[in-house]
C-alpha positions as CSV (number, residue, x, y, z in Angstrom):
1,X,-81.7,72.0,-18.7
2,X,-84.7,74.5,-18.0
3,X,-85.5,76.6,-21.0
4,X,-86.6,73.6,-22.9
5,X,-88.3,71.8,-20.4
6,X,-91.0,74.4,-20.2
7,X,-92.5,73.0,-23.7
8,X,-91.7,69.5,-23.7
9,X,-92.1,68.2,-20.1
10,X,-92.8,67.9,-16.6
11,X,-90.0,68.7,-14.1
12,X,-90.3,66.9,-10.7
13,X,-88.4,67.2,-7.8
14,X,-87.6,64.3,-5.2
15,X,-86.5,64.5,-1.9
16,X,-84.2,61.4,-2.8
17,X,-82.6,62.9,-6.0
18,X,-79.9,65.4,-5.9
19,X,-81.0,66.8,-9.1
20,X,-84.3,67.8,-10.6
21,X,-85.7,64.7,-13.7
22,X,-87.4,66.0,-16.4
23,X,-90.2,63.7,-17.7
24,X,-91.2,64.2,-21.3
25,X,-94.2,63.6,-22.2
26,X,-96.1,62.3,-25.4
27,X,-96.6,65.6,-27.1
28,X,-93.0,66.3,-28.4
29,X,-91.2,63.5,-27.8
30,X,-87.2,63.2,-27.4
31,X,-85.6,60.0,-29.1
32,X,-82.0,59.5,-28.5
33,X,-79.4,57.8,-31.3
34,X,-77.8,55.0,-29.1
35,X,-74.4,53.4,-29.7
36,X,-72.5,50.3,-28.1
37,X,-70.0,48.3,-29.0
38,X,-72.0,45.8,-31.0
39,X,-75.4,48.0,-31.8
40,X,-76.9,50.9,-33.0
41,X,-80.9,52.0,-32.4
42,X,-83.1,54.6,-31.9
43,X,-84.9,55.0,-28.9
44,X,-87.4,57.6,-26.7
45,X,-86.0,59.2,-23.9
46,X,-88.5,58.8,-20.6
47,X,-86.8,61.0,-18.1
48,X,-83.3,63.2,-18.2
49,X,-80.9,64.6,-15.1
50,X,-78.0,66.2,-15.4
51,X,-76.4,62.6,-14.0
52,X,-78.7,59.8,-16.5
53,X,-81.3,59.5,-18.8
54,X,-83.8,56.7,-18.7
55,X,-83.8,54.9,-22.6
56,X,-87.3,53.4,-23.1
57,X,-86.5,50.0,-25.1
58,X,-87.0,46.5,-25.3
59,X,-83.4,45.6,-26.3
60,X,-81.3,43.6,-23.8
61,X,-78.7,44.8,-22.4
62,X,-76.4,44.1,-19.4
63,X,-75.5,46.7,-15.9
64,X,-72.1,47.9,-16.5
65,X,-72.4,48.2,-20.3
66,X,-70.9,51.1,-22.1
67,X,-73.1,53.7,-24.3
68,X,-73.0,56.5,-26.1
69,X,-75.9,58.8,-27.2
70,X,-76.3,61.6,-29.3
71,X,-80.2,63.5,-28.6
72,X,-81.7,66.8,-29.7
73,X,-84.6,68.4,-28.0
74,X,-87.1,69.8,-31.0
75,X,-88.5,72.4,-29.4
76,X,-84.9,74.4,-29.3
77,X,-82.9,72.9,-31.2
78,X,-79.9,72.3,-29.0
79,X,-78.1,69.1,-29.0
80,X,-76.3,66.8,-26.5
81,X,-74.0,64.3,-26.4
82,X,-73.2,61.8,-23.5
83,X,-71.2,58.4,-22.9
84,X,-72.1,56.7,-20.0
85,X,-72.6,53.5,-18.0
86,X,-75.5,51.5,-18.2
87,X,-76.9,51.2,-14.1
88,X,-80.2,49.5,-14.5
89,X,-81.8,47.4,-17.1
90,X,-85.4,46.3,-17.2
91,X,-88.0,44.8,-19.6
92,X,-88.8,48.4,-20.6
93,X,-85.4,50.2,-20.7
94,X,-81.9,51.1,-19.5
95,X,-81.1,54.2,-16.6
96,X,-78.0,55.5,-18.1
97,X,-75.1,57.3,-16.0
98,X,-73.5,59.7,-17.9
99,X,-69.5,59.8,-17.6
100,X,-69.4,62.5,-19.9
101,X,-72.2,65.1,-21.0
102,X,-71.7,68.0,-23.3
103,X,-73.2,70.2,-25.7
104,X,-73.4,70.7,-29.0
């Protein structure tokens, strides 16, 4: 995930976190197309790992719900797609597992 983090965010390490997040940050934001099995939205992506991505949203959704997301980064074009397992939900968004995670 490095070459495009340079532009569009902050990469922080954690001593609790086998991987590095990256935060992105309000200058060129990342939105990611979301899909369940009963809805479809748009939402902005707060942090990314190669394990999960924190949604930011004010849907309501339930720990152990299935999603799929399709996201682009601007600054260099490349696109992802991911299916995963929803972990944690709060009153500002969902921390996604990925199950699957590929490039497109």
């Amino acid at each position: 995930m490095g070459a495009f983090a340079a532009q569009n965010a902050i990469i922080k390490d954690s001593e609790d976190r086998k991987d590095s997040r990256i935060l992105f940050n309000g200058k060129n934001p990342v939105t990611a197309k979301c899909f369940t099995i009963d809805s479809q939205f748009t939402a902005s992506i707060q942090d990314l790992c190669t394990s999960g991505v924190f949604i930011n949203t004010d849907r309501k959704f339930s720990v152990g719900q299935e999603i799929s997301l399709i996201f682009h980064f601007p600054t260099s074009g490349k696109k992802m797609m991911a299916s995963g397992e929803i972990v944690r939900a709060t009153y500002s968004g969902i921390g996604v597992k990925f199950n699957i995670l590929f490039k497109k």
